[in-house]
C-alpha positions, 0 to 999 in steps of 0.5 A: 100915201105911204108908199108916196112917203117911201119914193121921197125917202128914197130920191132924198136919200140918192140925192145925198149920195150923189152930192156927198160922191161930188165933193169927194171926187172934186179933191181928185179935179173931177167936175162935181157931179149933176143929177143923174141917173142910177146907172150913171151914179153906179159908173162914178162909184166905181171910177172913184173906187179906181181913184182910191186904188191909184198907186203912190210913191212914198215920200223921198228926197229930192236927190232920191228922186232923181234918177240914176243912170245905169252903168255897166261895171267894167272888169278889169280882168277881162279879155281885150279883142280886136272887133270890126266896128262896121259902119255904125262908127259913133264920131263923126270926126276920126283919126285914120290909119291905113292899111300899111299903118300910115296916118292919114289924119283926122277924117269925117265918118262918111269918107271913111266908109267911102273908102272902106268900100272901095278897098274892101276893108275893115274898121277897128277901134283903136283909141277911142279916147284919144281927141278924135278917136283913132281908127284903123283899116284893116283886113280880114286876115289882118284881123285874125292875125293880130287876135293870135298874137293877142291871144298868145299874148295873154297867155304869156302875161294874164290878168292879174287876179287875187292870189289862190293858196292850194294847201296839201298835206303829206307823210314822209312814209308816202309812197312813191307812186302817191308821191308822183300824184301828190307832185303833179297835182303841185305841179298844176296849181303851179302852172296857174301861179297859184300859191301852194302850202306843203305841210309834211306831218310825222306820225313819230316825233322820234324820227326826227326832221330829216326826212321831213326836210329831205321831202320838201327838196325832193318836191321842189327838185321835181318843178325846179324849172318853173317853182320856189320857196315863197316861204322856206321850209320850217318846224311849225311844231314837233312832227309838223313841218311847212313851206309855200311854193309859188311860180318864179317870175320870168327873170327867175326862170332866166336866171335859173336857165343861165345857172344850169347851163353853167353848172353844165359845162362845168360837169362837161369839162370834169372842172369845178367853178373854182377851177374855172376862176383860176383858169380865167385869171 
């Protein structure tokens, strides 16, 4: 009779789980469950741990749920190259260019490469926000020759960039070998449009500024061809002195050619620049 008693217990109590597990999972759109087995009641209980385990997304805005496309930053101090763009060519309507640098108009994609195979020829990307784009056919030496040119162009004018001040600090006792180094490395800080602060500290005050100011000609003298005074030379305090040299601009250098080849002809000819103005009236 107990033990009768016990296996009542024991279905009723089952019976309870498995109806309390049904109206759980009906939150979740699972189908209330029926009379199963043990086995099967074990198979639920698991999955509806699962469920409980689900990750879930906090709560956002609408616009914080709208995706963002990714775009790649552009650097404007980037170098700029000439690249085959192969036969992948992205519009379907470009303008060409020939070879010889003649225009042959707007052109579907597929005679473009049409003619590419015929010629032997490249494809290089000129304008591609022009309406169409523009294109050119160009060799593979005609290729490495506009690189060069590029790449020499570069040189010449490089991206301009945020300004880099160097500071050095010199003595005017310093000897002339250390001064040579001190001048080169000035010279090289120069050579890459850098701005350089020259602070020329005295040990004794009683010595006056001559020979602070003496050093800084002696400095500029040495790179006159390429530097200048972005910042005169001037007594910041008693036995310290500064200036700021930077690279002369283009018309500078120019200028600067012109005047020592004037300054030349006149050592040339034994005559001052007063006399020459007297002899060209």
């Amino acid at each position: 009779m107990a033990a009768l008693c016990l296996k009542k217990l024991l279905d009723q109590a089952r019976r309870n789980q498995v109806n309390y597990i049904s109206r759980y999972l009906v939150s979740f759109g699972v189908h209330p469950l029926k009379r199963t087995t043990r086995f099967q009641t074990w198979v639920v209980t698991e999955h509806a741990k699962k469920l409980l385990c689900l990750p879930s997304q906090s709560f956002c805005t609408h616009e914080a749920a709208e995706e963002k496309p990714k775009t790649n930053k552009v650097n404007p101090n980037a170098k700029k190259t000439i690249e085959s763009v192969g036969k992948k060519i992205p519009h379907r309507i470009i303008q060409l260019i020939d070879e010889n640098g003649q225009n042959e108009g707007p052109m579907h994609r597929a005679d473009v490469i049409r003619i590419m195979d015929e010629r032997g020829l490249r494809l290089v990307l000129l304008s591609e926000k022009a309406d169409p784009p523009v294109y050119r056919l160009m060799s593979g030496q005609q290729i490495h020759e506009e690189r060069l040119k590029l790449k020499e162009k570069q040189k010449v004018n490089p991206p301009k960039g945020p300004v880099q001040q160097k500071e050095i600090t010199l003595s005017p006792t310093i000897a002339q070998h250390d001064l040579d180094t001190k001048i080169k490395q000035i010279e090289q800080w120069i050579d890459k449009k850098h701005h350089v602060r020259v602070t020329v500290q005295q040990k004794r005050s009683a010595d006056g500024p001559k020979d602070m100011l003496a050093l800084f000609g002696q400095i500029l003298d040495a790179m006159s061809e390429k530097a200048t005074y972005l910042s005169e030379p001037r007594i910041v305090k008693e036995g310290r002195s500064t200036c700021v040299l930077r690279h002369m601009s283009d018309k500078e250098i120019r200028e600067h050619k012109k005047m020592e080849k004037i300054k030349g002809g006149q050592r040339g000819t034994g005559k001052s620049s007063t006399d020459l103005h007297a002899l060209k009236q």
